[in-house]
C-alpha positions in Angstrom: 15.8 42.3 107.6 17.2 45.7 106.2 14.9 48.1 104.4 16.5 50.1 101.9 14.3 53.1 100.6 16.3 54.3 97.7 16.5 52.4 94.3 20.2 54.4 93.6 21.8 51.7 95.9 21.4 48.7 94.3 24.6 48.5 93.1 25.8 48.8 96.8 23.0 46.2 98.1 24.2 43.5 96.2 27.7 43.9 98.3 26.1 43.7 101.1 24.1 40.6 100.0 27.3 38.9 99.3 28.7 39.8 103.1 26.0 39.4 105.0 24.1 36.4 103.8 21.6 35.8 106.7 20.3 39.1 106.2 17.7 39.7 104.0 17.8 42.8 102.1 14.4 45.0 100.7 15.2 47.3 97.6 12.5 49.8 97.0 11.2 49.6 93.7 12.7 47.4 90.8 16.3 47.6 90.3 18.1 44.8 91.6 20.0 42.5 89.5 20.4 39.6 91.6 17.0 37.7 92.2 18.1 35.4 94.9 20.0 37.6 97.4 17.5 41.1 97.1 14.0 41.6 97.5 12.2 44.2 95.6 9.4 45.8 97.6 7.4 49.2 96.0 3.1 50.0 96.6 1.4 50.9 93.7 1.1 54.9 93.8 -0.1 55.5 90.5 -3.9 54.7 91.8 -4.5 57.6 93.9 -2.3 59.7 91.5 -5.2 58.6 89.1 -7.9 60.2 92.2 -5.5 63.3 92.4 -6.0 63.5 88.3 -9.5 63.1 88.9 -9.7 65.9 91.3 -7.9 68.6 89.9 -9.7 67.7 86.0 -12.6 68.8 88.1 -11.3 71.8 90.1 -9.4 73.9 87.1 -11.1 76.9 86.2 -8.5 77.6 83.4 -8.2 73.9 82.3 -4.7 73.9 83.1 -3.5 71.6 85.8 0.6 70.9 87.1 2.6 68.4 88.3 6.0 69.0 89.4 8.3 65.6 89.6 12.0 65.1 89.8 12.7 63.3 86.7 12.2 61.3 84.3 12.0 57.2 85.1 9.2 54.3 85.3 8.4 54.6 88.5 7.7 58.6 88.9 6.1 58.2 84.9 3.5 56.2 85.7 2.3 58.8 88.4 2.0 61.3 86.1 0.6 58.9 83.2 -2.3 57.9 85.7 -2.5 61.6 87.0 -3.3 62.7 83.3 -5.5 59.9 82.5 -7.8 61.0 85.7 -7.4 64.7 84.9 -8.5 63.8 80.9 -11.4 61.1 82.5 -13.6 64.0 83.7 -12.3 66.9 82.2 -11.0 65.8 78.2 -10.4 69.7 77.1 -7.7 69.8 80.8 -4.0 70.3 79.5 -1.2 68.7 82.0 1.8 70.9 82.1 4.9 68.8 84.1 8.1 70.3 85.3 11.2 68.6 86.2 13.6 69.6 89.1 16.3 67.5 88.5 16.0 65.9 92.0 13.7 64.7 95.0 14.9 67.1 97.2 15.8 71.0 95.6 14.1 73.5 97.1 15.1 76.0 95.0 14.1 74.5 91.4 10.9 73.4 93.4 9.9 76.8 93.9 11.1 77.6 90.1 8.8 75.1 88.9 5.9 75.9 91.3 6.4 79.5 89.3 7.0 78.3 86.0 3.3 76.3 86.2 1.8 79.5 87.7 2.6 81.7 84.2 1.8 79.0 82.1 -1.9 79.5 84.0 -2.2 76.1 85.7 -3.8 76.7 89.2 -4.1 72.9 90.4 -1.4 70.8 91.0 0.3 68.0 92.9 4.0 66.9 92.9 6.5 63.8 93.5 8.9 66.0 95.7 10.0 65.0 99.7 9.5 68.2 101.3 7.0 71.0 101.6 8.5 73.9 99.2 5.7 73.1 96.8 3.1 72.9 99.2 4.0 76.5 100.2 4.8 78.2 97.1 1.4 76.4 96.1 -0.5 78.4 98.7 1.4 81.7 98.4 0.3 82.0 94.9 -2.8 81.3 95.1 -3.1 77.7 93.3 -4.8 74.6 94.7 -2.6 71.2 95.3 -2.8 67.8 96.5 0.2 67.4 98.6 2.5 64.1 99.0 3.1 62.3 102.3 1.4 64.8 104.1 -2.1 66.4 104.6 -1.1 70.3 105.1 -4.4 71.5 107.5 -2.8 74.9 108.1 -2.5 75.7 104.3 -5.8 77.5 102.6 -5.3 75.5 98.9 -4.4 71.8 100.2 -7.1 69.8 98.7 -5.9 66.2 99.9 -2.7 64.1 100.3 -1.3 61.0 98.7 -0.7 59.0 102.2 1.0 55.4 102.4 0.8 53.2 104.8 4.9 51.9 105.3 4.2 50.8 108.3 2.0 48.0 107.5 3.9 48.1 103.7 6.7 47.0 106.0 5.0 44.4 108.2 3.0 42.9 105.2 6.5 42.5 103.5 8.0 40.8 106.7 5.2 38.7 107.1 4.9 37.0 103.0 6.6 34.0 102.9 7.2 35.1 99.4 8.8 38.7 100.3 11.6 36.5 102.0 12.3 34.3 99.6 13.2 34.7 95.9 12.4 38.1 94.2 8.5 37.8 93.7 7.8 41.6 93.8 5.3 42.5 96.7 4.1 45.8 95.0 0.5 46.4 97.1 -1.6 49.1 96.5 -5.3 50.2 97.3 -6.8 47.5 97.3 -4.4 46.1 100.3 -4.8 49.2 102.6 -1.4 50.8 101.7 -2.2 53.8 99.9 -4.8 56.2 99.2 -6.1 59.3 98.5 -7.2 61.3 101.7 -9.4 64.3 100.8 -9.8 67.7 102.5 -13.6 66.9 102.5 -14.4 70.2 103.5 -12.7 72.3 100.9 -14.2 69.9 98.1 -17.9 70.5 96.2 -20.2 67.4 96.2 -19.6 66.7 92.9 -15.4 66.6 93.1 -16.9 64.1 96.1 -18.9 61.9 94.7 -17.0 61.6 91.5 -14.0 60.4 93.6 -15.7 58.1 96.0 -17.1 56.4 93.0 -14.2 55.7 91.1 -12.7 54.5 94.1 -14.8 52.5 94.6 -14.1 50.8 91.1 -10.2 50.7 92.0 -11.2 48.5 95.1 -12.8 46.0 92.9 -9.9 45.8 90.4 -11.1 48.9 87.3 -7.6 49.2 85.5 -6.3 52.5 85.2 -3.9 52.1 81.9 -6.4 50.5 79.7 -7.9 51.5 75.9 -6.3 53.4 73.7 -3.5 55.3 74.9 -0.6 57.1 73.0 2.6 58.4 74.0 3.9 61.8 73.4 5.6 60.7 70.6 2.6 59.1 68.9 3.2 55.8 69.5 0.5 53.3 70.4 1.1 51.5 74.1 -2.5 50.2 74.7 -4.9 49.1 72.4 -8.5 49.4 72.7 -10.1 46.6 74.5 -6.6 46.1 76.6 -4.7 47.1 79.3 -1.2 47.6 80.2 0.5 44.7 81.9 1.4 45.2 86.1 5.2 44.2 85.0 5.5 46.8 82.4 3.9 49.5 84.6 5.9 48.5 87.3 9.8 48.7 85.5 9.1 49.8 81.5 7.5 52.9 81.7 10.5 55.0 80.5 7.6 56.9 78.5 4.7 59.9 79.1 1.3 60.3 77.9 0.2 61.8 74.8 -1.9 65.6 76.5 1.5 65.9 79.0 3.3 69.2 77.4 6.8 69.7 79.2 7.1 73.6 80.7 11.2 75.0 80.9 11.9 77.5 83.3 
């Protein structure tokens, strides 16, 4: 079995499908076009981006919070559609301001954007980014985060981390008879042990505490995140009240973001 972790080579996987038949091939996230040679593996992230939400609604003191993400596209949207949802759950008068770098990986338009939220007043934030330049320019100016990946203990302002579990997101996809065989999406979450918020416990109040352990504690018994009435930036209607949005649709259709996100250029 070959793990691919990049959704940008599924064009390329389905080659390799075609050459190597008695390999099985896993495609994070949900691209592939061919349903009987490539598995489509991915964890559902957006719950403890709802927890980070949560968090910084509550730590704000100028009711501005960030998020810095690469781009635009379903599966980095719904992060930041379940990061407002939690930041508007406890704190409805919070604005989120998102930045865009272009990529997963540019240092330099990461520490742009870490600047960019810093004049526009937010000082919470978190980020879909693979290094640590947010993290630090974070810290050096003065603004609280939850990091991605990985919990920074050295750094004064890191108030948790968005951690997941691969290697048992691996195993559990090697051991599913139905990871091996068709393209039934194994797309685990909090619920499974995969992912989760971990919390600086000591830099937190009791009440950031207990408001997250509690609504944790819903998640693990199945509480939807994207349910009621929700808009999009454009005004449109994507829930209605009473309902909640479909797993398939968050999963590969969320090409949209949530009415309260307000884009910052820099």
């Amino acid at each position: 079995t070959v793990f691919f972790i990049n959704g940008t080579h599924a064009a390329d996987i389905t080659e390799l499908a075609e050459k190597y038949p008695n390999v099985r091939f896993c495609l994070m996230g949900l691209y592939s076009r061919d349903a009987n040679k490539v598995r489509e593996y991915s964890v559902r992230d957006y719950e403890p981006r709802y927890l980070a939400g949560m968090l910084a609604g509550l730590r704000t003191k100028t009711n501005r919070v960030g998020y810095v993400a690469p781009y635009s596209a379903s599966g980095i949207n719904r992060g930041i559609n379940a990061f407002a949802l939690g930041v508007k759950k406890v704190n409805p008068s919070a604005e989120i301001l998102l930045t865009f770098t272009g990529g997963t990986s540019n240092r330099e338009k990461e520490e742009q954007a870490v600047r960019a939220l810093k004049i526009a007043h937010a000082d919470v934030l978190t980020y879909h980014q693979d290094s640590k330049t947010v993290a630090s320019a974070a810290e050096r100016l003065s603004m609280y985060f939850v990091s991605f990946h990985e919990m920074y203990k050295d750094l004064g302002r890191c108030l948790g981390a968005i951690k997941i579990n691969w290697a048992k997101a691996y195993a559990d996809v090697l051991k599913s008879e139905k990871a091996i065989v068709g393209n039934v999406t194994v797309w685990p979450g909090m619920v499974e042990g995969i992912i989760d918020l971990e919390l600086m416990k000591s830099k937190l109040n009791h009440r950031e505490i207990a408001a997250l352990e509690t609504e944790r504690a819903h998640l693990l018994h199945g509480k939807p995140i994207f349910v009621g009435e929700i808009y999009d930036r454009m005004g449109a209607k994507r829930c209605n009240e009473g309902e909640s949005i479909s797993g398939k649709h968050i999963r590969s259709n969320m090409g949209w973001l949530i009415q309260g996100v307000t884009l910052i250029d820099y």
